[in-house]
C-alpha positions as CSV (number, residue, x, y, z in Angstrom):
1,X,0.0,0.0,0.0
2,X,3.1,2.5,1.0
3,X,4.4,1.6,-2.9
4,X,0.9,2.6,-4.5
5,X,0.5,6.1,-2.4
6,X,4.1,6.8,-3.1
7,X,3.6,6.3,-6.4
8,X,0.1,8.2,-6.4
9,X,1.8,11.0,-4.5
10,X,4.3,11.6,-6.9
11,X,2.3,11.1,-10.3
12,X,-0.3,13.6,-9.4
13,X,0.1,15.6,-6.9
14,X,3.6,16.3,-6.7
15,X,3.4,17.4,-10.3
16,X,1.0,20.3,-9.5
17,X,3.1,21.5,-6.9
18,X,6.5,19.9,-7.7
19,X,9.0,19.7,-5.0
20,X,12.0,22.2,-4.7
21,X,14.6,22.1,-8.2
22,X,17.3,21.9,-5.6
23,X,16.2,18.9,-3.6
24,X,18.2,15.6,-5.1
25,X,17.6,12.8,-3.1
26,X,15.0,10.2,-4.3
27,X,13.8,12.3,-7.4
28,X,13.6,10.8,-10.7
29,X,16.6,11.6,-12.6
30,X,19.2,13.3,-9.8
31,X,21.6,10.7,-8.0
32,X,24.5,12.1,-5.5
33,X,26.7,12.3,-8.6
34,X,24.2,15.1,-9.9
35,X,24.4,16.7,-6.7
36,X,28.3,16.6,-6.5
37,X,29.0,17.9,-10.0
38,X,25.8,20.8,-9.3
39,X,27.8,21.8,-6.1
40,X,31.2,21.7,-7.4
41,X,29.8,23.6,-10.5
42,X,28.7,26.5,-8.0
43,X,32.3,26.5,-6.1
44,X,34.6,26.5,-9.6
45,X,32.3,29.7,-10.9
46,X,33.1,31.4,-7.7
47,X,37.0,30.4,-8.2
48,X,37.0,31.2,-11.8
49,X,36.1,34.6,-10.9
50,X,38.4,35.1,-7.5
51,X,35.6,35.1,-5.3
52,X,34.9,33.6,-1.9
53,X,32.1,30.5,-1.7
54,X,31.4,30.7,1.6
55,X,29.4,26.8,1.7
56,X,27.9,25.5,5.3
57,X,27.1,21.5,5.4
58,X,24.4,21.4,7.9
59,X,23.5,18.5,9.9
60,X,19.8,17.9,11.2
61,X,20.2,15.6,14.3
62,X,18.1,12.4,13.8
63,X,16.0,13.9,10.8
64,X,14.0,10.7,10.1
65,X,13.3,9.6,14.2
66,X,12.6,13.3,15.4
67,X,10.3,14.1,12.8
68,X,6.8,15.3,14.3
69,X,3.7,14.2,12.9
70,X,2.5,17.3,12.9
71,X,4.9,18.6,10.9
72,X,4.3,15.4,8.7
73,X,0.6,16.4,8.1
74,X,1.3,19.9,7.5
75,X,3.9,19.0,5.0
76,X,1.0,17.2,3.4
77,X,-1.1,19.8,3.8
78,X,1.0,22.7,1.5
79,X,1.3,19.9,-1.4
80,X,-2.7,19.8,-1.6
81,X,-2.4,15.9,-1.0
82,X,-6.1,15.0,0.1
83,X,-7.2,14.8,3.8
84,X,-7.9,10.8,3.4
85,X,-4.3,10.2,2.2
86,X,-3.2,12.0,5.0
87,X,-5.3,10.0,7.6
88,X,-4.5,7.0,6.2
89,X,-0.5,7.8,6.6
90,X,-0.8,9.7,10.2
91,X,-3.2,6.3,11.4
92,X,0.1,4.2,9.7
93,X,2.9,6.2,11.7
94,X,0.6,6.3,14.2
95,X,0.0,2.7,15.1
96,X,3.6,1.6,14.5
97,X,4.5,-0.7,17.7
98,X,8.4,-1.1,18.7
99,X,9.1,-4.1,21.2
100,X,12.5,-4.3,22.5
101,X,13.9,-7.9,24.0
102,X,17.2,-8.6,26.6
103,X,17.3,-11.9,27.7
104,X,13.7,-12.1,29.4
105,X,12.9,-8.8,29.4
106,X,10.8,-7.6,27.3
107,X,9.1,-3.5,26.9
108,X,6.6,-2.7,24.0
109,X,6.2,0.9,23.4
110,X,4.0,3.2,20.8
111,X,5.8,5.7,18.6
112,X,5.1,9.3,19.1
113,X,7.2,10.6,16.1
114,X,9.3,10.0,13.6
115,X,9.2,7.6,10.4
116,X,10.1,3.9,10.5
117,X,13.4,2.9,9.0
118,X,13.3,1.4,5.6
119,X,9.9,2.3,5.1
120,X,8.5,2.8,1.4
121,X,6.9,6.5,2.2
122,X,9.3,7.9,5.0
123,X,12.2,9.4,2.6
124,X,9.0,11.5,0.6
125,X,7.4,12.2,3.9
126,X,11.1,13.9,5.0
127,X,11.7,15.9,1.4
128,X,8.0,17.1,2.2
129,X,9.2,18.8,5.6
130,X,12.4,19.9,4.3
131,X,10.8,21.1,1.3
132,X,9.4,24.3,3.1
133,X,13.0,25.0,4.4
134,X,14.6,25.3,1.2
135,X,11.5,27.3,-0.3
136,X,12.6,29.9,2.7
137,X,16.4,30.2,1.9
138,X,15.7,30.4,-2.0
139,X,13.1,33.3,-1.5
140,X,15.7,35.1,0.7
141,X,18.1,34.5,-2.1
142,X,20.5,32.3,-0.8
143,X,21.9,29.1,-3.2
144,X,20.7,25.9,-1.5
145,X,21.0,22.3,-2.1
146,X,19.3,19.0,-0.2
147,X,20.2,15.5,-0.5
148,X,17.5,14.2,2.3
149,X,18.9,15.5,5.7
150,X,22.0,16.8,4.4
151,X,21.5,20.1,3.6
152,X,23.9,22.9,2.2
153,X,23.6,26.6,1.8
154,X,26.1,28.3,-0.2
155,X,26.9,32.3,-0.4
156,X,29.5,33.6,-2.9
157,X,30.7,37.4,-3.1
158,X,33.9,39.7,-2.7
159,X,34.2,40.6,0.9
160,X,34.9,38.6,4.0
161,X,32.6,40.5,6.1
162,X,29.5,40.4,3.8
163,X,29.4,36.7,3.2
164,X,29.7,36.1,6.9
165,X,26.9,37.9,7.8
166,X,24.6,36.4,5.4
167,X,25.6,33.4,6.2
168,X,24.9,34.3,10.1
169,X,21.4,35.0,8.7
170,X,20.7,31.9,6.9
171,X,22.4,29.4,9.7
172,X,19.9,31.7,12.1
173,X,16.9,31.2,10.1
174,X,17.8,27.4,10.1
175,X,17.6,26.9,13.3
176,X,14.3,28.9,13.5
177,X,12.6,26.5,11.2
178,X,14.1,23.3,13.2
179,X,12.8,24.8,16.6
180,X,9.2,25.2,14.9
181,X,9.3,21.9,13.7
182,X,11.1,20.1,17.4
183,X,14.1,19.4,15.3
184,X,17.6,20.3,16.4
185,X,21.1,21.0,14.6
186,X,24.1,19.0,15.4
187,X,26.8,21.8,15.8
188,X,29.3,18.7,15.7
189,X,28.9,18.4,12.4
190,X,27.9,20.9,10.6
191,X,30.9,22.6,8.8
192,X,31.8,25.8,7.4
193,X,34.5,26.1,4.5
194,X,35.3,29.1,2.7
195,X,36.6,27.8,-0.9
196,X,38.7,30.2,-2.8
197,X,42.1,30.7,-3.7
198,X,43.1,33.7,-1.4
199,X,45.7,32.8,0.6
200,X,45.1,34.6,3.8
201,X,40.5,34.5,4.3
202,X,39.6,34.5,7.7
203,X,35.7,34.2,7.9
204,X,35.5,33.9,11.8
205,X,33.2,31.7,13.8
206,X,29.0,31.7,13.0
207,X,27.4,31.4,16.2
208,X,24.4,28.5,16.7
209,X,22.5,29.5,19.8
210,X,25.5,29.8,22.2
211,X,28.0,27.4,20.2
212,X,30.2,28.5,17.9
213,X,31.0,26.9,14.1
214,X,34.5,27.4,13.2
215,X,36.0,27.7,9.3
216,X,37.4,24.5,8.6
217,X,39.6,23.7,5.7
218,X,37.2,21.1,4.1
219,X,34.2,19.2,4.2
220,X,32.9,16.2,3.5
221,X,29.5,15.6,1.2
222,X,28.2,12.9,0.4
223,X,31.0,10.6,0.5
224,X,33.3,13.3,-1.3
225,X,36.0,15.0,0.6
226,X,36.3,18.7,-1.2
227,X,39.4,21.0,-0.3
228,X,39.0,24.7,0.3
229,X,40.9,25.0,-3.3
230,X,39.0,22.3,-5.1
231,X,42.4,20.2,-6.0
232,X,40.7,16.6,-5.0
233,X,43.8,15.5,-3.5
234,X,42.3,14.7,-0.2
235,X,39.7,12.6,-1.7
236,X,42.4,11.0,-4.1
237,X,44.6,10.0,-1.1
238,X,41.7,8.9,0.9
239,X,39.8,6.7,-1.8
240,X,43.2,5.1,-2.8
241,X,44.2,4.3,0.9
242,X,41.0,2.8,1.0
243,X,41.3,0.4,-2.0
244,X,45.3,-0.2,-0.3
245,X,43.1,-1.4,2.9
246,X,40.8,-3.4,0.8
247,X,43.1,-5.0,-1.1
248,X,45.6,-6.2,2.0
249,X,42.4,-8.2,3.5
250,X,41.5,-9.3,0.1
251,X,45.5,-10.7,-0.1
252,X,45.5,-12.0,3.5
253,X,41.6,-13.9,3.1
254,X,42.7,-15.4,0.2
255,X,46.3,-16.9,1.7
256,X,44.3,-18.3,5.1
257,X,42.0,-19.5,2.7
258,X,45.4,-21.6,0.9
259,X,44.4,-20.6,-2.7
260,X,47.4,-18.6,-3.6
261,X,51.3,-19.3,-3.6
262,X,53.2,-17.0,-2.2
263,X,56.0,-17.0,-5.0
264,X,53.0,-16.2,-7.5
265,X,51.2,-13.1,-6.2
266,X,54.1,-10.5,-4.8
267,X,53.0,-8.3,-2.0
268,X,51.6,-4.7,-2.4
269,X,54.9,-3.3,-1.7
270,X,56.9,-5.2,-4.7
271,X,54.3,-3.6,-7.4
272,X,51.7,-1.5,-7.8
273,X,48.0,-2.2,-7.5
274,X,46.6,-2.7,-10.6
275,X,49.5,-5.4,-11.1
276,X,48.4,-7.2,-8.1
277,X,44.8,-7.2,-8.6
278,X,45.3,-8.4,-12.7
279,X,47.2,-10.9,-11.1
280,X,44.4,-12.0,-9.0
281,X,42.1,-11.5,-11.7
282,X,44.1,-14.0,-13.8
283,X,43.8,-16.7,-11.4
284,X,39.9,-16.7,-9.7
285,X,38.8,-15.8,-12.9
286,X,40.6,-17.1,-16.5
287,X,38.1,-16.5,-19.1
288,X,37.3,-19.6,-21.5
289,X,36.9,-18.9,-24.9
290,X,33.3,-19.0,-25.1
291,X,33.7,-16.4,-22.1
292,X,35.4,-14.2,-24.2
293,X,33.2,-14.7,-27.1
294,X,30.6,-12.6,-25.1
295,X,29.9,-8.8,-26.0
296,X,27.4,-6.4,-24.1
297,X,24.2,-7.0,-25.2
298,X,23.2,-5.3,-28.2
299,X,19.3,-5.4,-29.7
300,X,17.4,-5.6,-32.6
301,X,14.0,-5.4,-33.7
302,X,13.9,-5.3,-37.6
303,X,14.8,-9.2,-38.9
304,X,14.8,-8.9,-43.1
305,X,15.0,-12.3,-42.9
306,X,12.8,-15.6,-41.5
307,X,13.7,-18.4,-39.7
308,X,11.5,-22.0,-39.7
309,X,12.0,-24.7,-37.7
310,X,9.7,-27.7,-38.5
311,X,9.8,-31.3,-36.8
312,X,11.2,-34.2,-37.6
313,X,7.4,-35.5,-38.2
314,X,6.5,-33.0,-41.0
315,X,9.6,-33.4,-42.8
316,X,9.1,-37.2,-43.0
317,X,5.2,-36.4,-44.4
318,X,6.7,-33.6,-46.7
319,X,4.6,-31.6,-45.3
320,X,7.3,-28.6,-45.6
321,X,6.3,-26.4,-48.2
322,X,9.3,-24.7,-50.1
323,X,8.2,-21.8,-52.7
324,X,8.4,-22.7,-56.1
325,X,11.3,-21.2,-58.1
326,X,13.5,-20.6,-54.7
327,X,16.9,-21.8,-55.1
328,X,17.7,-24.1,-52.5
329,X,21.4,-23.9,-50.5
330,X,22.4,-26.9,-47.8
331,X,25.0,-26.5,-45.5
332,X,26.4,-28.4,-43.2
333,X,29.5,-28.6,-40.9
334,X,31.9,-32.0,-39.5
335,X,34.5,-32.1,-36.7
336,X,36.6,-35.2,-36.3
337,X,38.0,-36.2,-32.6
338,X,41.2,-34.7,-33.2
339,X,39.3,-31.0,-33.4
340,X,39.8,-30.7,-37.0
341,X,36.4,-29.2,-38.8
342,X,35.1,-28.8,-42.5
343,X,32.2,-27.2,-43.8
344,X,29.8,-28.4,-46.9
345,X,28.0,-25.8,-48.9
346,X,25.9,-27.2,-51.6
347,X,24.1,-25.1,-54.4
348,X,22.2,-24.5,-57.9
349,X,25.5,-26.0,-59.8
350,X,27.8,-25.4,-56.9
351,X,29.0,-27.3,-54.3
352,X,32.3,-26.8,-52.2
353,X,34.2,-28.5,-49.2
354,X,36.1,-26.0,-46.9
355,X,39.1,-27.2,-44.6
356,X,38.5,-25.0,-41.1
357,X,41.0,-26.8,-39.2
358,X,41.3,-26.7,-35.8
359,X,38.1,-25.0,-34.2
360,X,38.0,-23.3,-30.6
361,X,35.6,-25.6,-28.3
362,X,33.2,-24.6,-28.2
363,X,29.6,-25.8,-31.1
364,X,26.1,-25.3,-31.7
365,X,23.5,-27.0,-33.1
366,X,22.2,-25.7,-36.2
367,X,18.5,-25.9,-34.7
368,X,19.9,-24.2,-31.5
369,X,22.0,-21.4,-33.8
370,X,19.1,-20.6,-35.4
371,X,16.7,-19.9,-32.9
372,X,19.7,-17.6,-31.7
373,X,19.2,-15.6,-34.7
374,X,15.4,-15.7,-34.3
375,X,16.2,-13.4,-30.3
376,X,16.0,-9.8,-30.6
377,X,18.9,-9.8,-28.2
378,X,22.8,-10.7,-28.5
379,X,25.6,-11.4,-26.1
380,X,27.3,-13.3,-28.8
381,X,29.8,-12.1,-30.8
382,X,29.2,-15.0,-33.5
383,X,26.0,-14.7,-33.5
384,X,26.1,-11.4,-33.9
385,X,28.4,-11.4,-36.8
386,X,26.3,-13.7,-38.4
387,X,23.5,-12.0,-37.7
388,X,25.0,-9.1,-40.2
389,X,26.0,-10.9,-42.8
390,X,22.4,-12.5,-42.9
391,X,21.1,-8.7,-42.7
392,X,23.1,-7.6,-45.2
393,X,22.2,-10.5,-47.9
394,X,18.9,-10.0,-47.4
395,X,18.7,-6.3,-48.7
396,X,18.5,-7.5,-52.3
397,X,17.0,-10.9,-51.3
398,X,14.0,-13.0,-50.0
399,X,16.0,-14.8,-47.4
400,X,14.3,-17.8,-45.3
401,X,16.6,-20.0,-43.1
402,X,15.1,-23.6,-42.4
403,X,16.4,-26.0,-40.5
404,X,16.4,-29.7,-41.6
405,X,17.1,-33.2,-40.1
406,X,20.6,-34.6,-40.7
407,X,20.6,-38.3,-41.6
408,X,17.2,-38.5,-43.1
409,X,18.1,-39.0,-46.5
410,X,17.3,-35.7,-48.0
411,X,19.4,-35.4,-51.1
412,X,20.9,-31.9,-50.4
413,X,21.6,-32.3,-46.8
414,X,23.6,-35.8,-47.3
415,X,25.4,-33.9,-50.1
416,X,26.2,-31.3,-47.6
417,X,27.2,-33.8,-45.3
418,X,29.7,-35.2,-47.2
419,X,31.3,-32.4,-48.2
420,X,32.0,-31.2,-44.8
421,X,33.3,-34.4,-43.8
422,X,35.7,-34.3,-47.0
423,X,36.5,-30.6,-45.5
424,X,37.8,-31.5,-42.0
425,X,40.0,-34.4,-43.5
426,X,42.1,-32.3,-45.7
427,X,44.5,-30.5,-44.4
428,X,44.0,-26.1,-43.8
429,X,46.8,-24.0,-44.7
430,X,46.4,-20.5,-43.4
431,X,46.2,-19.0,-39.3
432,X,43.9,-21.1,-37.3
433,X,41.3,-20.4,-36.7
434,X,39.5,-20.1,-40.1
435,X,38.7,-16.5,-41.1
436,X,37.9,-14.8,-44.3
437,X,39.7,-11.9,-45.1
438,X,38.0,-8.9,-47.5
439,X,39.5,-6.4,-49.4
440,X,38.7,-3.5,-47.0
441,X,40.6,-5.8,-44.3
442,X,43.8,-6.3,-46.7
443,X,43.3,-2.2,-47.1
444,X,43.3,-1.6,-43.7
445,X,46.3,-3.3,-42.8
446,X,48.4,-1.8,-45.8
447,X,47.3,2.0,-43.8
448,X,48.1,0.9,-40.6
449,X,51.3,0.0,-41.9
450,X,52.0,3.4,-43.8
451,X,51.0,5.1,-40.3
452,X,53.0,3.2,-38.2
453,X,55.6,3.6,-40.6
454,X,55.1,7.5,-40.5
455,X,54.9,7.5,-36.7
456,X,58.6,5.6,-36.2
457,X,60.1,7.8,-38.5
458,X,58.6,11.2,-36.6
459,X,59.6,9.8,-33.3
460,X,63.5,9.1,-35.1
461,X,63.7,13.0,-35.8
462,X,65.5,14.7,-33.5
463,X,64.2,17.7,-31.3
464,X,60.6,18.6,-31.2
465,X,60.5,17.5,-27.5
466,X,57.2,18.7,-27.0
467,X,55.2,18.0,-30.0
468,X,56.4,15.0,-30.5
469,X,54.3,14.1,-26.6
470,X,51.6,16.1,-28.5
471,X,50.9,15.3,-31.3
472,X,50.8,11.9,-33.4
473,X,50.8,12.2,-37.0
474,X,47.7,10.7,-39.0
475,X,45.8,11.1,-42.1
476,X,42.2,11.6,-39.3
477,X,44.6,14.6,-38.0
478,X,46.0,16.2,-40.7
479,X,42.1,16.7,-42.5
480,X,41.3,18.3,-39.1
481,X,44.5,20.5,-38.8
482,X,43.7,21.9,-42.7
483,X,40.3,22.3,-42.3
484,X,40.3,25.4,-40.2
485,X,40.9,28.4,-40.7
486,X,44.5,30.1,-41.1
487,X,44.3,31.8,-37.9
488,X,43.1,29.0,-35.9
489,X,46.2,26.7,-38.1
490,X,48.5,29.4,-36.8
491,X,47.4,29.1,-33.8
492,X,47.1,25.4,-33.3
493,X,50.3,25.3,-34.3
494,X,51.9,27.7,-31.7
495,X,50.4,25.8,-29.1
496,X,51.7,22.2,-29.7
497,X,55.3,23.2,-30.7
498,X,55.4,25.8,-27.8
499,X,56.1,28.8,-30.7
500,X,53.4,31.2,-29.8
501,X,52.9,35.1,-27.6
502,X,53.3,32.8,-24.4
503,X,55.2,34.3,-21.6
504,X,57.6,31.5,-21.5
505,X,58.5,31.5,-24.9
506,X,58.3,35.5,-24.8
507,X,60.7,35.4,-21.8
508,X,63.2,33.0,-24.0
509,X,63.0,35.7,-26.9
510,X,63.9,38.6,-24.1
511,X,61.1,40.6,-24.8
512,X,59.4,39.9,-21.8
513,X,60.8,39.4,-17.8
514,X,58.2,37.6,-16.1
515,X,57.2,34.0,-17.4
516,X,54.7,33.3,-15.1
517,X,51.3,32.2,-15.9
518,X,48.5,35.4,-16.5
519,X,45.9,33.2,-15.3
520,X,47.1,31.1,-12.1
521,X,50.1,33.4,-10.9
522,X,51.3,30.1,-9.8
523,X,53.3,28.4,-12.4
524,X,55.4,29.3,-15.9
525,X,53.1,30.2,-18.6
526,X,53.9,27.2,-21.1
527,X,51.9,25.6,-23.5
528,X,51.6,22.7,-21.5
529,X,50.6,24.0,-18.2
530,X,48.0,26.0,-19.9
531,X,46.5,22.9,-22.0
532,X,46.9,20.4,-19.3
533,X,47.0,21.9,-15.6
534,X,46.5,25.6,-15.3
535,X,44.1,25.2,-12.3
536,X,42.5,28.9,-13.5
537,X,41.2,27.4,-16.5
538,X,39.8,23.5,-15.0
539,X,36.4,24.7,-16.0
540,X,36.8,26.1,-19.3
541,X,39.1,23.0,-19.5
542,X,36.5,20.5,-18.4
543,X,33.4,22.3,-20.7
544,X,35.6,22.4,-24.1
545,X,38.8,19.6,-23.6
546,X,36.4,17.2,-21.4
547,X,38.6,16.8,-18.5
548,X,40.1,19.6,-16.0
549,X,43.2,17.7,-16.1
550,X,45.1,16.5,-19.0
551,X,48.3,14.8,-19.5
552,X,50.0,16.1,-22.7
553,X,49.4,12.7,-24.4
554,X,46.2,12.9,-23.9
555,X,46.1,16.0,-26.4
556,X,46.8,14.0,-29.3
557,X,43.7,12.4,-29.4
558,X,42.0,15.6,-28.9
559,X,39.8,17.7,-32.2
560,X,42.4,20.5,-33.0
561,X,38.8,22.6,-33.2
562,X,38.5,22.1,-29.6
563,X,41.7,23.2,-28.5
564,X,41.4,26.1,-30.5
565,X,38.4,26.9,-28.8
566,X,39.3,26.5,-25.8
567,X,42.6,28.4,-26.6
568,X,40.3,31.2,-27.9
569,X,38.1,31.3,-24.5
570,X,41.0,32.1,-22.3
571,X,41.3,35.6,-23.6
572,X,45.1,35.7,-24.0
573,X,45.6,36.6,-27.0
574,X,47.9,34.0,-27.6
């Protein structure tokens, strides 16, 4: 019943008066990652423009146990839900009995507040309380995010002394609404971070009822550790001592557990991790080749082509009907015991045995194969394939696949038969296993060859140290390069051999003193920190390069129209 009102709740009247844009827990559509990336969104504008994001993580103690019905049913109430819907869920939270047991003691008790844990409703019933607080702090202007009880309010400006003060205002009318609703705020852990670059900010305390909230130097939301300078280190360093953790009681279960040699797994201090744990990999879990043969499932709806599978009873009546005129094709496939295999392919004056040699080991039944092909789904790379092919021929013909009983003396099939058993007995000459090899393939390899080729001789050539790590020469790049414009070619061109109006390179030419970057004021103003690390630009680096951190490599497989663009945003003139 919880499932149907939640469901009814949400469907209609949740849409006529919709809960708060800014609320992300439990809503179609927003996850924690949504509210991580809408957060750190908010802190890099405030960075980008050397401004102070003041951002306070407040806690509501016990948000889900302390909750007052009568704050539940005037929740309710303001969403226009219907009084019968609301006496049905008080009468629910109502009625709820606890019983708590020790030995033989035993104490049953009726709640007076609160929502029960795990229930279907009780995270709606919360985001329609907290609702009404983040309606407050949005009217009075303030930015304002809520995952459930975690709740944050954000101010951004200029001056120290301004941002506090709002930020006294908002943390006061906080703890307003909590009193009006019995709820309290756990000055524990609620945190206050002021994220900017500034070297020297000193916000000051907020004070919540007689405690005071002290700056701290970061905070931690929703499982996210964020620095005051939004580097991620701190949260790099804790996730990967975490993994370290996981992966020593991983290594020592597995040894009490005798399935590992010590000689054949070293320790985490001989390698690194991701050697230890491909290691591991290797040996709980070695693929077989039918393992391997699977692909993520791929679909498709429109079949050009039809598949019948009749019984052996119809056949023996000829009661299978084949279309007058159609040309009829038999195959049929053979594998000896030593693995060897051979196909049979018999036709309208045309028959032909093919040596396959040695197969991998894995085989279907035709009848089985093709109901494969009759699935709109595939995790099969063969069938797949085949699949295609089958597709593809049937374009420019009426295609119709039916299977037949081996060994019941139909002419074609015992043809078939034969042939394939002539097949596996000769011997294959080729790469096992059997593959056919088209002219676009043969093509293929002859460019790949030429580009390889092209690539050792630009890595032979001596100097160009840094375009060499940024750039990779290619037919794909060179179109690009030449398709834009001569200013953007010029430069494009600046920026991967280093030769542009950078201060670094100006500096080398004497016409300039300072190399250090216009952007950052932290490091030289080369064409690599720019591209790759200038933490000014991580935004504009993120929105038109896809990361906020590259590593000059990674610039090679980047559009030369999107590093020009992003060159272009930065306003250097470059």
């Amino acid at each position: 019943m919880e499932k149907i009102l939640d469901q009814h709740i949400r469907t209609v009247y949740l849409l006529a008066s919709p809960i708060h844009a800014e609320q992300y827990a439990y809503q179609t559509g927003k996850s924690t990652e949504t509210a991580i990336h809408r957060l750190a969104t908010r802190i890099e504008k405030a960075l980008e423009g050397m401004e102070i994001a003041l951002c306070l993580s407040i806690d509501i103690s016990g948000a889900f146990d302390n909750t007052t019905f009568r704050s539940i049913e005037r929740a309710m109430i303001r969403k226009g839900i219907p009084r019968m819907i609301i006496a049905w869920t008080l009468n629910m939270l109502r009625s709820r009995i606890i019983i708590w047991e020790a030995g033989k003691e035993r104490l049953t008790v009726r709640t007076t507040k609160g929502c029960p844990q795990g229930g279907v409703l009780s995270p709606l019933l919360w985001i329609l309380v907290i609702d009404e607080l983040l309606e407050i702090l949005d009217d009075l202007g303030y930015e304002v995010q809520g995952f459930a009880d975690d709740l944050i309010v954000i101010v951004r400006g200029k001056f120290e002394s301004t941002i506090k003060d709002r930020m006294q205002l908002a943390l006061d009318v906080t703890s307003e609404w909590c009193q009006e609703k019995e709820l309290t705020i756990n000055p524990n852990k609620t945190t206050l971070v002021p994220f900017t670059r500034r070297r020297n900010v000193h916000i000051g305390e907020l004070k919540l009822g007689t405690v005071g909230i002290e700056q701290s130097e970061e905070m931690k939301y929703l499982g996210v550790i964020l620095d005051r300078t939004l580097t991620w280190n701190k949260h790099l360093s804790y996730v990967t001592n975490k993994a370290l953790r996981m992966a020593y009681a991983c290594q020592g279960c597995m040894r009490q557990l005798g399935a590992l040699r010590q000689p054949d797994v070293p320790t985490l201090k001989e390698g690194n991790l991701r050697e230890h744990v491909r290691i591991l990999e290797i040996f709980w879990d070695t693929p077989s080749l039918a393992v391997s043969e699977r692909m993520n499932r791929k679909l498709s709806f429109s079949r050009n082509f039809k598949v019948v599978i009749s019984d052996r009873e119809s056949w023996r009546n000829d009661n299978v009907v084949v279309k007058q005129g159609s040309q009829l094709w038999f195959t049929d496939g053979s594998k000896l015991e030593d693995g060897s295999a051979g196909a049979g392919i018999v036709g309208p004056n045309f028959q032909r045995a093919v040596a396959m040699g040695k197969l991998p080991q894995y085989s279907r039944r035709s009848q089985a194969a093709l109901k494969a092909l009759t699935s709109y789904s595939f995790r099969s790379r063969l069938v797949w394939e085949c699949y295609e092919i089958l597709q593809a021929l049937s374009l420019r013909n009426k295609l119709v696949l039916v299977w037949i009983p081996g060994h019941e003396g139909h002419e074609g099939n015992e043809r078939a038969d034969c042939l394939a058993k002539r097949g596996a007995v000769r011997p294959f000459i080729g790469p096992e296993p059997f593959c056919g090899v088209n002219n676009s393939f043969k093509d293929n390899i002859i460019r790949q060859w030429e580009e390889r080729s092209l690539g050792d001789y630009w890595r032979a050539l001596k100097g160009m140290r840094q375009a060499k790590r940024m750039l990779n020469p290619g037919r794909v790049k060179s179109d690009c390069i030449l398709n834009l414009s001569r200013k953007d070619i010029r430069l494009y061109t600046g920026l991967i051999t280093g030769h542009c109006r950078l201060n670094y390179h100006l500096k080398k030419l004497k016409l300039v003193n300072n190399d250090s970057c216009r952007l950052c004021k932290e490091g030289q103003e080369t064409a690599e920190h720019i591209l790759c690390e200038c933490p000014a630009a991580y935004r504009r680096r993120t929105t038109y390069l896809g990361a906020g951190v590259l590593n000059p490599i990674d610039l090679s497989t980047l559009k030369p129209t999107a590093v020009t663009r992003f060159a272009n945003s930065l306003g250097l003139g470059l």
